[in-house]
C-alpha positions as CSV (number, residue, x, y, z in Angstrom):
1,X,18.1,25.9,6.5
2,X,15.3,26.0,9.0
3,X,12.9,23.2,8.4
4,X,8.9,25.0,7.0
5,X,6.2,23.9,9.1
6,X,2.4,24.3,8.3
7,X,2.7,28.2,8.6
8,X,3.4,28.6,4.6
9,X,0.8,26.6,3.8
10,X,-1.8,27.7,6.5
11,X,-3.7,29.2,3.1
12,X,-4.6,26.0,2.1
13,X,-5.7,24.3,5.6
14,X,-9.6,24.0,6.6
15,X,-11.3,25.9,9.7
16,X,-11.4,23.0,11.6
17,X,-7.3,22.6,11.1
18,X,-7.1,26.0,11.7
19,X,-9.1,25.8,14.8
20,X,-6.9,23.2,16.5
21,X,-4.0,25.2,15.4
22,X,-5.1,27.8,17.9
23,X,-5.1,25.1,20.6
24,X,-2.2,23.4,20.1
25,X,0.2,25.1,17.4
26,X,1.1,24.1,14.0
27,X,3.9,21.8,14.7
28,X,1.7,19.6,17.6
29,X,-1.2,20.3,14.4
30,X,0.7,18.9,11.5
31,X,1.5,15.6,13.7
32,X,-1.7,15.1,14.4
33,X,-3.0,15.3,10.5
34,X,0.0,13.0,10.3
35,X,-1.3,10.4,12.9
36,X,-5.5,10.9,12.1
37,X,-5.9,12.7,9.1
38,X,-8.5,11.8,6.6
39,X,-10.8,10.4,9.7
40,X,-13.4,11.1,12.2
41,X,-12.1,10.9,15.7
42,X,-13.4,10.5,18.7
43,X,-11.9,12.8,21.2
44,X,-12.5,10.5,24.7
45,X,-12.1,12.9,28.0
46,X,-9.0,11.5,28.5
47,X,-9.8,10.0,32.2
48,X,-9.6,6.3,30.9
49,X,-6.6,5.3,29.2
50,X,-7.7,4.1,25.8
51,X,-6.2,3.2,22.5
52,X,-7.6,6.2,21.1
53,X,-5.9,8.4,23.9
54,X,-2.8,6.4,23.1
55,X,-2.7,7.4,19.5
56,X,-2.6,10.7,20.8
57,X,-0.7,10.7,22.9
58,X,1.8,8.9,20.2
59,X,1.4,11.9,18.0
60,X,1.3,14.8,20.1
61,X,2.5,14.1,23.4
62,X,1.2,14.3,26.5
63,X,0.9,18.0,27.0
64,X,-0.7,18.7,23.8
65,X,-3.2,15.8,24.2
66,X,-4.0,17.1,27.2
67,X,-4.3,20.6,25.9
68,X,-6.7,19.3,23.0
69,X,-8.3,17.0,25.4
70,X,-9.5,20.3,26.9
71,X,-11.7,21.8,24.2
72,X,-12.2,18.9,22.2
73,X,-13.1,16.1,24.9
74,X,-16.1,14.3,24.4
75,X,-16.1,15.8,20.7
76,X,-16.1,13.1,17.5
77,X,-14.6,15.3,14.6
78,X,-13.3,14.8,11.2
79,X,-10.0,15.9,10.9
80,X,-8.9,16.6,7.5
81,X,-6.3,14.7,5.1
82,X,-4.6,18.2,4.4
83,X,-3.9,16.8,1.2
84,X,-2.8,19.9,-0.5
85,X,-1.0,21.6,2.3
86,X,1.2,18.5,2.9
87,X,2.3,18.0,-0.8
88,X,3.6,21.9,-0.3
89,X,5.2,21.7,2.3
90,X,6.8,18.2,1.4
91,X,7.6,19.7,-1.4
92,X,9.2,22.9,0.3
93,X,11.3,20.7,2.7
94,X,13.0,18.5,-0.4
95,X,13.5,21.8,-2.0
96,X,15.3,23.0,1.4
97,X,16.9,20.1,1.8
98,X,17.9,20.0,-1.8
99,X,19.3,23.1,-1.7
100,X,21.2,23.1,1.2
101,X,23.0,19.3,0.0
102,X,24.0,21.2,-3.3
103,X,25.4,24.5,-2.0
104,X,26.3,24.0,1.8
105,X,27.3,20.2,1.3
106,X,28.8,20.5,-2.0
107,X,27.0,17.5,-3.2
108,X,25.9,17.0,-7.1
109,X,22.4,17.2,-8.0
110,X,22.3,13.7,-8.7
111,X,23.4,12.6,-5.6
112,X,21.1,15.0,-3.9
113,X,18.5,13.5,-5.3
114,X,19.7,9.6,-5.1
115,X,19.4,10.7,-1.2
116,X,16.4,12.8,-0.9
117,X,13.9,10.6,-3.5
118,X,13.6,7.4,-0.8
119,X,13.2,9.4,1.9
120,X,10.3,12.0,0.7
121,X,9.0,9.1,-1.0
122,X,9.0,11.0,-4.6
123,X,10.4,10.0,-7.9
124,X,13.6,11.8,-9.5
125,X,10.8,13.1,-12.2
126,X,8.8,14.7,-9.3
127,X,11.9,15.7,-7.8
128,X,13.1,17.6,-10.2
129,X,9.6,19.4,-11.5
130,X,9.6,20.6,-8.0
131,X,13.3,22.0,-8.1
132,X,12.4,23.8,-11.4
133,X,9.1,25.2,-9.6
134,X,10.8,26.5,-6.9
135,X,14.1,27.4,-8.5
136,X,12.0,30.2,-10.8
137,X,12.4,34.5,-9.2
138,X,10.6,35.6,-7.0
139,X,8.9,37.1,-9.9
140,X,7.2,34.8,-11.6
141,X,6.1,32.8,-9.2
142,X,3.9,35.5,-7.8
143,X,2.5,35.4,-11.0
144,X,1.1,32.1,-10.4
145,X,-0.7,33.0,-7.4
């Protein structure tokens, strides 16, 4: 089971999100809504090493700061929570992850869920609304769209 990235969700993310997706692809992307989200940032030209570079370079690595750093240096920009886009694709990977502990793993749903919970931060009650949302055809959730 291959692990969703922003690409499912890229519906729901801003120009500006999109715009750094061009520059440093959705997985380099979705750390750094991870790492800044929700606040303006001040992109320095990377020349001096600086806390804010640091965080960067923390999220992103090196390359992709660097990369940024390129069209985006000198720049102060809001970058966007994502809100809505994360929740999906949180709530795609439990589902995934659910999944693939249940049929590949064998495990019960209970215990599937005693695992994933703690570690997508979610209650059982959330858990399972979003394994009932996802576990609906193909059919009717197009119908919801």
């Amino acid at each position: 089971v291959g692990m969703m990235g922003f690409e499912k969700v890229e519906h729901l993310l801003p120009d500006t999100v999109l715009d750094i997706v061009d520059v440093i692809g959705l997985a380099a992307t979705e750390q750094l809504v991870k790492a800044i989200g929700g606040a303006r940032f001040k992109f320095g030209k990377g020349k001096v090493d600086t806390e804010r570079l640091a965080i960067l370079v923390e999220a992103i690595g090196e390359v992709k700061t660097h990369e940024l750093l390129q069209v985006y240096g000198g720049e102060e920009l809001y970058v966007p929570r994502c809100g809505k886009a994360l929740i999906q694709l949180r709530n795609h990977r439990f589902y995934q992850e659910f999944v693939k502990l249940r049929d590949i793993d064998k495990e019960s749903g209970l215990m599937a869920m005693t695992k994933l919970c703690p570690k997508y931060g979610i209650s059982s009650r959330t858990g399972y609304t979003i394994i009932n949302e996802m576990s609906r055809p193909a059919a009717q959730q197009a119908a919801l769209f």
